[in-house]
C-alpha positions as CSV (number, residue, x, y, z in Angstrom):
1,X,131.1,64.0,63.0
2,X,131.9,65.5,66.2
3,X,133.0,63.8,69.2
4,X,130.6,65.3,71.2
5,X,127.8,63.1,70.8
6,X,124.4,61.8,72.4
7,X,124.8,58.3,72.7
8,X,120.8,58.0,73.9
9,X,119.8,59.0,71.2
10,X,119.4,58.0,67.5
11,X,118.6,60.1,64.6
12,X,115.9,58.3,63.7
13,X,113.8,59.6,66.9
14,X,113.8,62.4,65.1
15,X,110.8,61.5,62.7
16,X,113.0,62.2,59.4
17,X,112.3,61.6,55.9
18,X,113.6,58.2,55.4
19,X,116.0,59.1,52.0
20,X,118.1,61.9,54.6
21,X,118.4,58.9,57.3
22,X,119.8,56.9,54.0
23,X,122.1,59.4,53.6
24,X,123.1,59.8,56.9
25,X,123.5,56.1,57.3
26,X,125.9,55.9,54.4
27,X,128.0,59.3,55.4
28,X,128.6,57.3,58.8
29,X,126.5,59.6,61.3
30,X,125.3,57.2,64.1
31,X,124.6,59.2,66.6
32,X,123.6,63.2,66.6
33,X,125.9,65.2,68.2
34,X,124.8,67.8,71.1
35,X,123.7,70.6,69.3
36,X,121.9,68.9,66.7
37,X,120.1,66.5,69.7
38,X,118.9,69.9,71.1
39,X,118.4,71.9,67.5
40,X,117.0,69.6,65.6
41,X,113.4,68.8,67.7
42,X,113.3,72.7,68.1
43,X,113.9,73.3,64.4
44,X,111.1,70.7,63.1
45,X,107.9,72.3,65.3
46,X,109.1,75.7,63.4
47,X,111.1,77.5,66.6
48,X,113.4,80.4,65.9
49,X,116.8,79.3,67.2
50,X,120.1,80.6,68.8
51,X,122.7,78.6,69.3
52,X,126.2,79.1,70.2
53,X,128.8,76.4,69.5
54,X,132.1,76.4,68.0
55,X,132.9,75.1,64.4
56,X,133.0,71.4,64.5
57,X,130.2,70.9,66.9
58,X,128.2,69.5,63.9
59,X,126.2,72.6,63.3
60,X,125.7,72.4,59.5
61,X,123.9,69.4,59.7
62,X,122.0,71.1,63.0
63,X,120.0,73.3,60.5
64,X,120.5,71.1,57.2
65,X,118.5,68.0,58.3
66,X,115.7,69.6,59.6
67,X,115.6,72.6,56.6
68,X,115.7,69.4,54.0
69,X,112.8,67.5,55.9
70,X,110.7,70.4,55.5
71,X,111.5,71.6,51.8
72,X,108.7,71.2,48.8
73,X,110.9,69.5,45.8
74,X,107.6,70.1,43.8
75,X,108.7,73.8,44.0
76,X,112.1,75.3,42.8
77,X,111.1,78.7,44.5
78,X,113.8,79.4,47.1
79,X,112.5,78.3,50.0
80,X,115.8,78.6,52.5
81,X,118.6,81.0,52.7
82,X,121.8,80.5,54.6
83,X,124.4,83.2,54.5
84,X,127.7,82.6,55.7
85,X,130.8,84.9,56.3
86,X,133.3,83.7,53.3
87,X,132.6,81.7,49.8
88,X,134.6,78.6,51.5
89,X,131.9,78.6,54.3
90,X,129.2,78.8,51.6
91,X,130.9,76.0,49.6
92,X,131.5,73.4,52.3
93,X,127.2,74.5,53.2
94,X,125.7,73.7,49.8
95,X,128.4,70.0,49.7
96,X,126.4,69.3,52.9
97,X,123.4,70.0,51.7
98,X,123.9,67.8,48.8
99,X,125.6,65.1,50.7
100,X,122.4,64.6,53.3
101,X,119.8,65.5,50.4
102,X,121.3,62.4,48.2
103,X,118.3,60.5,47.6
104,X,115.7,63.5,47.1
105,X,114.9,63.7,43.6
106,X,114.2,66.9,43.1
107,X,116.6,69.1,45.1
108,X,118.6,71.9,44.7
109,X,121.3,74.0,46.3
110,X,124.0,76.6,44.9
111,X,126.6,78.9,47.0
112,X,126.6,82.4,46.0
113,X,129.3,84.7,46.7
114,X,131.7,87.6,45.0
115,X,134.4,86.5,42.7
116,X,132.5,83.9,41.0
117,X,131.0,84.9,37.3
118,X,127.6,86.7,37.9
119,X,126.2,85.3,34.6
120,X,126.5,81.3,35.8
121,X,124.8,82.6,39.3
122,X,121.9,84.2,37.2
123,X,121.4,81.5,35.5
124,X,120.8,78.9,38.1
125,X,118.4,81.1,40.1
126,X,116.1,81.6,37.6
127,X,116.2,78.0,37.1
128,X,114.9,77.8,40.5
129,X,117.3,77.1,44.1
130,X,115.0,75.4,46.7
131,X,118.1,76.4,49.3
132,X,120.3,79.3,48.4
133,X,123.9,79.2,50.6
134,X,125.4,82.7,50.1
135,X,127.8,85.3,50.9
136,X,126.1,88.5,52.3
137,X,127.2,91.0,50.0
138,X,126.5,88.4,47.0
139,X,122.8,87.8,48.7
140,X,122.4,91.7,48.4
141,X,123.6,92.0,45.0
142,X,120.8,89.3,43.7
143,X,118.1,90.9,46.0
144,X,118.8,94.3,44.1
145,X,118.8,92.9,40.8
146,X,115.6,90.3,41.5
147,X,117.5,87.8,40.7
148,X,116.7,86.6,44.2
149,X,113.3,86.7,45.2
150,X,112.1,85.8,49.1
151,X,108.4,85.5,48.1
152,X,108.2,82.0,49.1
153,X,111.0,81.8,51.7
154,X,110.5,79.4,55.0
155,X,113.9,79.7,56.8
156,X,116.7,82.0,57.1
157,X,119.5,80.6,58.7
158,X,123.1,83.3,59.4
159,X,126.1,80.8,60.1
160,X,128.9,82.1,62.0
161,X,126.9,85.1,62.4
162,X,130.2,86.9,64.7
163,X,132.3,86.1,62.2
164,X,130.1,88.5,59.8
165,X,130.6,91.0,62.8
166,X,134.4,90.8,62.3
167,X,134.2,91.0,58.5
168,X,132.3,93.8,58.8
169,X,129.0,92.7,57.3
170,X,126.6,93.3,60.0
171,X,124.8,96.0,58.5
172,X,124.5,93.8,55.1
173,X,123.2,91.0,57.6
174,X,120.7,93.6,58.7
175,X,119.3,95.1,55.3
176,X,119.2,91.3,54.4
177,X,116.6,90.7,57.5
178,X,114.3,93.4,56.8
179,X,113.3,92.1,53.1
180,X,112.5,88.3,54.4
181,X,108.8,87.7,54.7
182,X,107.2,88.8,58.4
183,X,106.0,85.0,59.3
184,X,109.9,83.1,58.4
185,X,111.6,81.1,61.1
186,X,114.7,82.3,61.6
187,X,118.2,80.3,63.4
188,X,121.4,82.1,64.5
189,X,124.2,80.2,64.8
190,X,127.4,81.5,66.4
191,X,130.9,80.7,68.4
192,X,130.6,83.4,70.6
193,X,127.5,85.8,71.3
194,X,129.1,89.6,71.6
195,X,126.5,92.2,72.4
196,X,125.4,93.0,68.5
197,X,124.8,89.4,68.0
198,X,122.7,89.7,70.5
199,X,120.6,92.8,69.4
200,X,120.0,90.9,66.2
201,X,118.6,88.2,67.5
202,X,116.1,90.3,70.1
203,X,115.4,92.3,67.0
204,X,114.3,90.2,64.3
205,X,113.8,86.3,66.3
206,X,110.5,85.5,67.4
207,X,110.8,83.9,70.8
208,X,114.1,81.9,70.0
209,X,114.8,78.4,71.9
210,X,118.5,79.3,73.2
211,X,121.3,77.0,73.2
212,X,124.5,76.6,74.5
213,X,126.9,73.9,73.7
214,X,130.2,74.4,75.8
215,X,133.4,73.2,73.9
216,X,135.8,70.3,74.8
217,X,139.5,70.5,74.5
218,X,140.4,68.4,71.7
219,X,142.8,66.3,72.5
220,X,145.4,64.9,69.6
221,X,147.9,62.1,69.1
222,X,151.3,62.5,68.9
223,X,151.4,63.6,65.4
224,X,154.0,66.9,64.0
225,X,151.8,69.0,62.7
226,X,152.7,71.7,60.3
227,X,151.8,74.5,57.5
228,X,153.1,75.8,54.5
229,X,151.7,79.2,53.4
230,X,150.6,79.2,49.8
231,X,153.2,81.6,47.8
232,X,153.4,82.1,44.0
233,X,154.3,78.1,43.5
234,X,151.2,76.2,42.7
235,X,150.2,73.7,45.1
236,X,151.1,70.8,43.2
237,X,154.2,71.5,42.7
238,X,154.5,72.6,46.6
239,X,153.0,68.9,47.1
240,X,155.5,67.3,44.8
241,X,158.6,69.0,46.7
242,X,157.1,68.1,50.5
243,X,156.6,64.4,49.2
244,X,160.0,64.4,47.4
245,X,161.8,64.3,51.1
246,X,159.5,61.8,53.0
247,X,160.6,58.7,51.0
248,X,158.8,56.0,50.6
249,X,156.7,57.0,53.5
250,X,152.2,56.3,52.8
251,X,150.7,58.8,52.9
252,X,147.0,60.5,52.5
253,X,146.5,63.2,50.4
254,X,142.7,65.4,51.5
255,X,140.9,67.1,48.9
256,X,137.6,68.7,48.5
257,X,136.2,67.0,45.5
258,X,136.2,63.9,43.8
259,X,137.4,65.5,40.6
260,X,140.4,67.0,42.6
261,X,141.1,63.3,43.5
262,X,141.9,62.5,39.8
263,X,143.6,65.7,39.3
264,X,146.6,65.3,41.5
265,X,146.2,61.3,41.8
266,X,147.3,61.8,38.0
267,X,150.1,64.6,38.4
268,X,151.7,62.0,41.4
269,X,151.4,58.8,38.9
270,X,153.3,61.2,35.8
271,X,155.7,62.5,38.7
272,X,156.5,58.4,39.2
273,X,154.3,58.1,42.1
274,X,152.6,54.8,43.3
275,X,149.0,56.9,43.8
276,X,145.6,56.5,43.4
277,X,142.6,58.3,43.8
278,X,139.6,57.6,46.5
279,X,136.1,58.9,45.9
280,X,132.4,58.6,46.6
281,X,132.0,57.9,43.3
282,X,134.0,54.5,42.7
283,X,132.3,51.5,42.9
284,X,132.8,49.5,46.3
285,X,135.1,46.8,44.7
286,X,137.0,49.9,43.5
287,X,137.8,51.2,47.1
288,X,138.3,48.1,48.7
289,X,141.1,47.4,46.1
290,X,142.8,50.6,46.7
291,X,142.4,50.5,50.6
292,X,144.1,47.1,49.8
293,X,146.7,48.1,47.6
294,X,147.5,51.0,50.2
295,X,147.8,48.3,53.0
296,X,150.2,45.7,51.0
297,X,152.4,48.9,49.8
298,X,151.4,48.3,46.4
299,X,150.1,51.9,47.0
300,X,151.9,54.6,48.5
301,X,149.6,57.5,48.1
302,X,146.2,57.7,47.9
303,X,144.6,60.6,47.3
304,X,140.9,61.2,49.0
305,X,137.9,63.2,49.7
306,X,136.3,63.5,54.0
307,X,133.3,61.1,52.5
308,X,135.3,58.3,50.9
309,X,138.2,58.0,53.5
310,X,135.4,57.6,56.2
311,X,136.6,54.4,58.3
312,X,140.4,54.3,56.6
313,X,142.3,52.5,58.8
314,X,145.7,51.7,57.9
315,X,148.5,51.9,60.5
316,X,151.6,51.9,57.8
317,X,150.2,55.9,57.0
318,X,153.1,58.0,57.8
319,X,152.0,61.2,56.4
320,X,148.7,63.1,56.1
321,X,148.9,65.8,54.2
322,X,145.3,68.6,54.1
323,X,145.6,69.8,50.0
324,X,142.8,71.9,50.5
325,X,141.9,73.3,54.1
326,X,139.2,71.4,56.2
327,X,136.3,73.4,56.7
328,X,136.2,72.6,60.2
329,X,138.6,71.7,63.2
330,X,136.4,68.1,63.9
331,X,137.3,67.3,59.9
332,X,141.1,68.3,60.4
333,X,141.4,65.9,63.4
334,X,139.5,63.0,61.8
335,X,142.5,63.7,59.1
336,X,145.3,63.9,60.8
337,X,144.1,61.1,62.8
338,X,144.4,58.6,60.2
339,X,148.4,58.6,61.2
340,X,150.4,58.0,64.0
341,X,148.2,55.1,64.6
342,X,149.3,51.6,66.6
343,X,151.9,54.1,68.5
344,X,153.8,54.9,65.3
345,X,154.8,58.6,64.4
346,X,152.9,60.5,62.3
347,X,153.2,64.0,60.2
348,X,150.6,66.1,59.3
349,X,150.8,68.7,56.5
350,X,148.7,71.8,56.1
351,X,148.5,73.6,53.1
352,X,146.8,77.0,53.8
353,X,146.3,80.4,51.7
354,X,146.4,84.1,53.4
355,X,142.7,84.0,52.9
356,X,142.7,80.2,55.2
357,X,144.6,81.9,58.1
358,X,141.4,82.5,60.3
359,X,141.4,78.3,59.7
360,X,144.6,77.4,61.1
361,X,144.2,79.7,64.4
362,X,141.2,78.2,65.2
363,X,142.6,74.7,64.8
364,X,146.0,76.0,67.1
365,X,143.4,77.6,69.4
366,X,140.7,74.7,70.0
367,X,143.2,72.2,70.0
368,X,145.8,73.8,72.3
369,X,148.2,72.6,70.2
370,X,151.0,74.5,68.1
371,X,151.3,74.1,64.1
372,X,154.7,75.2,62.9
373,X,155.4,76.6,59.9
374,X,157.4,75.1,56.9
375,X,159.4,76.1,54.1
376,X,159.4,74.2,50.9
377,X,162.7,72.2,50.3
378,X,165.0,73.8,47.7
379,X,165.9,72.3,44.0
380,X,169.2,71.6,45.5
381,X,167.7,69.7,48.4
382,X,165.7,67.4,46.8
383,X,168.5,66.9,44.2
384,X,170.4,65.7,47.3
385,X,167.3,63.5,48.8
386,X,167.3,62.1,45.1
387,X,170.8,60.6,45.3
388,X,170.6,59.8,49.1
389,X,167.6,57.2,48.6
390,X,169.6,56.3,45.3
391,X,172.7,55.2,47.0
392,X,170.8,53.7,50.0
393,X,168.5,51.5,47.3
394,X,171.3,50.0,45.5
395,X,173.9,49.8,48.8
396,X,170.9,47.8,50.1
397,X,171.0,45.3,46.9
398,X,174.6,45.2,47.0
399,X,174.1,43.8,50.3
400,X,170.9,41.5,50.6
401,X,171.1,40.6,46.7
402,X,173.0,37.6,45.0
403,X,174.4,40.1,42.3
404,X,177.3,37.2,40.6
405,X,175.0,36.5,37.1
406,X,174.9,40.2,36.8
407,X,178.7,41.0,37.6
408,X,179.4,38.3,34.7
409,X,177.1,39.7,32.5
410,X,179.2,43.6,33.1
411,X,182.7,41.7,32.7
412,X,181.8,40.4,29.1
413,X,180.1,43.7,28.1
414,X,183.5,45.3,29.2
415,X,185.3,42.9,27.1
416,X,183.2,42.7,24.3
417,X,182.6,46.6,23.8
418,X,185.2,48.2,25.5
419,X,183.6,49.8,27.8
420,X,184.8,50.6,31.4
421,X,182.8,49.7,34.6
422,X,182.3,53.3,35.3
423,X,180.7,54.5,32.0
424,X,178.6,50.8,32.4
425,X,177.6,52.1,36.1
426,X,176.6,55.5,35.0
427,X,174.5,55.0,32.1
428,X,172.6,52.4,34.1
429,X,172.1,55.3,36.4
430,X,170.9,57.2,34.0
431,X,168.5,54.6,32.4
432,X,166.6,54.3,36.0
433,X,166.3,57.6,37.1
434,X,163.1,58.0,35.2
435,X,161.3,61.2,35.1
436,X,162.9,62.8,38.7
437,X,166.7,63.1,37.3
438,X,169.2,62.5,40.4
439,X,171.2,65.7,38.4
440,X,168.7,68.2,37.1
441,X,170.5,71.6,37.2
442,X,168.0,73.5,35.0
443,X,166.0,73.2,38.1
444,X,168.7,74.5,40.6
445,X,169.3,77.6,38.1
446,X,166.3,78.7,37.6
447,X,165.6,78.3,41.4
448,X,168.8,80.8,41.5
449,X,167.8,83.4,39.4
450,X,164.3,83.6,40.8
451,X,166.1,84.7,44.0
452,X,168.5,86.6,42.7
453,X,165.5,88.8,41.1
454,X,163.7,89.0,44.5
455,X,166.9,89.9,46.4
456,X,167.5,92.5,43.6
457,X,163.9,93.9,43.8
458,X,164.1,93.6,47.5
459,X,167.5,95.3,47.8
460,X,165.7,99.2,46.4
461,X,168.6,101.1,47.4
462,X,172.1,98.9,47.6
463,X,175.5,99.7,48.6
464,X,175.1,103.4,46.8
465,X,172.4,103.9,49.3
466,X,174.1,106.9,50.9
467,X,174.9,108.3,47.2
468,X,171.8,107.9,45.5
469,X,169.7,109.4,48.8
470,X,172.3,112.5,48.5
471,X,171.4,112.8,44.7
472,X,167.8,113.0,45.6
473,X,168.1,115.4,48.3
474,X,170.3,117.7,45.4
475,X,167.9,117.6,42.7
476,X,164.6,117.7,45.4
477,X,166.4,121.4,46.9
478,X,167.1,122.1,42.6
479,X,163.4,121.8,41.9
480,X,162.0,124.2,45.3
481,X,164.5,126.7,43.6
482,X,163.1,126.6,40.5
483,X,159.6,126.3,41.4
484,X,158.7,123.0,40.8
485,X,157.4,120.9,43.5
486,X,156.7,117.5,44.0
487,X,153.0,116.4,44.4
488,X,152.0,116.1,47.8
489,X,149.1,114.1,48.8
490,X,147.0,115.6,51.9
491,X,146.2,112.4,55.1
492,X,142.6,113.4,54.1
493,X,143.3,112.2,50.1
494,X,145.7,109.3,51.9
495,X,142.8,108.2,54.1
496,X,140.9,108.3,51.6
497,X,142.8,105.8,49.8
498,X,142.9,103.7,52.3
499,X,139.4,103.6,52.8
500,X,138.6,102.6,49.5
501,X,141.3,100.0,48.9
502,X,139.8,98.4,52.5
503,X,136.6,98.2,50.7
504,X,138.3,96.5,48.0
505,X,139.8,94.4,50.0
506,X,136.4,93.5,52.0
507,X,134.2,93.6,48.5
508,X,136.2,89.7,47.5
509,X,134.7,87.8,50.1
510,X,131.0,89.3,48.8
């Protein structure tokens, strides 16, 4: 929840169905923040809405609470449709939805958006969605087809309505409008309010309360914060590599879904990792004894979802590392918050994809504060971290550690076998190292060939540059001599091209 709160007021003044306030109670929401204080009264007598608040204001649950006070579970019609700019909006929408609609028997919710199989979305909506979260190109797509139908419709919500503007889906936005029913309320929610937002709203908003919610700096502990762009290595492995250099450090590891919990909780634990993972799903005695575990440094890692990490306090956390991006910047700071506690240092880790960017420069931007970007750590280096924390383990055992019995047990195995004290050292080395080798070069190898055949592919022309460019320029006058020309493509046909790869481009986030 956002820090910007009401502290008068309570969310049950708001005369709720008792199962949402259930929810709400367990999802820790105390108080309602600004937005909602001011949206939610105005969205219960059936006003159209504007408001304009930055992400992390805690408008998803502005327009969720009231939408689910007012839905008919006796009817799987759709009765609400929220589109947001990109599938991860339209994700993180429905989990709300689901999250605050726990205890309503009856209820149902499913994102729509490009680049997931058509055949699994056709299925469910003629099953019946009560509240359809969707992409705008998707929601025309199903409108077309009648695989959506607004017959029974009540609310239309647009989320981040200027970042449709940016992305180009205005006029989608608009055709989407004109097909809901004449008497539907509709909200409009957005950071900032340029002059087309505005026509849309005086066009097709009956009368709308309008309101503001200015944004506070964030402020942040002192924590290093960081990214690493998602390349062509997968993010476990990327996770693996950043965790191989911080030690024995705790850390927390943020995911999206419970199931993603078990995923990597399992990769770290076969990597020889002291993790666990943390879910709304355990059982309370289940959490507890992991939160415990995690304390005592049984635990090193745990790995958790927003929901089931709610009131983690444990100061010995060195290292948060985001998995998946937060959906919003008041998520990324509750994260990133859970180190650098009790005036410790903390680090917190961002793992973003070129599609995530628009997330990170809103963090840097709200928060005024700088995330640098990383590069993963080499085979090579984390071979050398490997035997650094060796040496350092046993130096340290060597010197707290009454090592006599052992030393007599060496000197009769070097009698009795013939063995030296070197070979006896290193093949107790080996026997420890478990499943990270301290000398692994298949790993370093293969590193080096991989960038041997991107240097090489990168490279084009090398040092016969000036050669090769003369050879072409020979055989290019060769061919106008004997009439043969290469093919020469017009900047109408190249514009062209370029308009219909932008298309492309814009058609995945549909």
């Amino acid at each position: 929840m956002s820090s910007q709160v009401d502290p008068t007021t309570s969310f049950e003044c708001f005369s709720i169905n008792g199962l949402i306030l259930q929810a709400l109670k367990e999802l820790k929401y105390q108080n309602p923040t600004l937005i909602q204080t001011q949206a939610i009264p105005s969205f219960l007598k059936g006003y159209d809405l504007v408001g304009q608040a930055q992400t992390g204001t805690g408008k998803t649950a502005a327009f969720a609470i009231p939408i689910l006070n007012q839905i008919n579970l006796h009817q799987q019609n759709t009765q609400a449709l929220i589109l947001t700019p990109t599938r991860e909006l339209a994700i993180q929408v429905t989990e709300a939805f689901r999250s605050y609609a726990k205890y309503l028997t009856g209820f149902s919710t499913f994102p729509i958006y490009g680049g997931q199989p058509m055949g699994k979305q056709l299925q469910q909506l003629k099953y019946g969605i009560q509240v359809v979260v969707g992409t705008p190109g998707r929601v025309m797509d199903h409108l077309r087809r009648k695989s959506l139908r607004l017959d029974h419709l009540t609310t239309i919500v647009l989320d981040e309505a200027d970042e449709m503007l940016k992305m180009g889906f205005i006029e989608d936005v608009e055709w989407i409008l004109q097909q809901i029913p004449h008497k539907c309320q509709t909200a409009l929610f957005s950071a900032t309010m340029p002059h087309s937002i505005r026509n849309i709203a005086s066009k097709h908003l009956n009368n709308p309360q309008d309101i503001k919610i200015k944004q506070e700096t964030k402020t942040l502990p002192e924590i290093t914060q960081r990214y690493w762009l998602a390349s062509r290595l997968s993010k476990l492995d990327a996770l693996s590599r950043i965790l191989e250099m911080e030690g024995n450090s705790a850390a927390i590891i943020f995911v999206r879904t419970k199931a993603t919990t078990e995923e990597v909780a399992k990769y770290l634990q076969q990597h020889g990792y002291t993790a666990a993972a943390l879910h709304g799903d355990m059982s309370q005695f289940l959490r507890e004894k992991v939160i415990a575990q995690l304390k005592d440094s049984t635990l090193n890692i745990v790995v958790a979802t927003d929901v089931a990490a709610r009131g983690l306090d444990v100061e010995r956390i060195g290292h948060v590392i985001n998995y998946d991006t937060p959906y919003d910047i008041e998520t990324y700071i509750h994260r990133i918050g859970r180190t650098g506690r009790a005036g410790r240092t903390g680090v917190a880790t961002l793992f973003v994809t070129s599609r995530e960017q628009r997330v990170l420069n809103t963090i840097q931007k709200v928060t005024k504060h700088p995330i640098h970007r990383i590069n993963l750590p080499s085979a090579q280096q984390i071979q050398e971290q490997r035997i650094k924390q060796f040496k350092a383990k046993i130096t340290e055992i060597l010197k707290k550690e009454e090592v006599s019995d052992f030393r007599n047990l060496v000197q009769q195995w070097i009698q009795q076998e013939g063995f030296s004290a070197l070979d006896i050292a290193a093949a107790l080395t080996f026997s420890i190292q478990g499943n990270r080798p301290l000398i692994d070069t298949s790993i370093i190898e293969s590193e080096a060939i991989a960038v041997k055949v991107k240097k090489k592919k990168n490279l084009g022309f090398n040092a016969d540059d000036r050669s090769q460019r003369e050879q072409l320029r020979k055989k290019k006058k060769v061919q106008q001599k004997t009439g043969k020309k290469h093919k020469v493509y017009s900047s109408t046909s190249f514009k062209e091209k370029k308009s219909v790869a932008a298309t492309n481009l814009s058609a995945v986030n549909r």
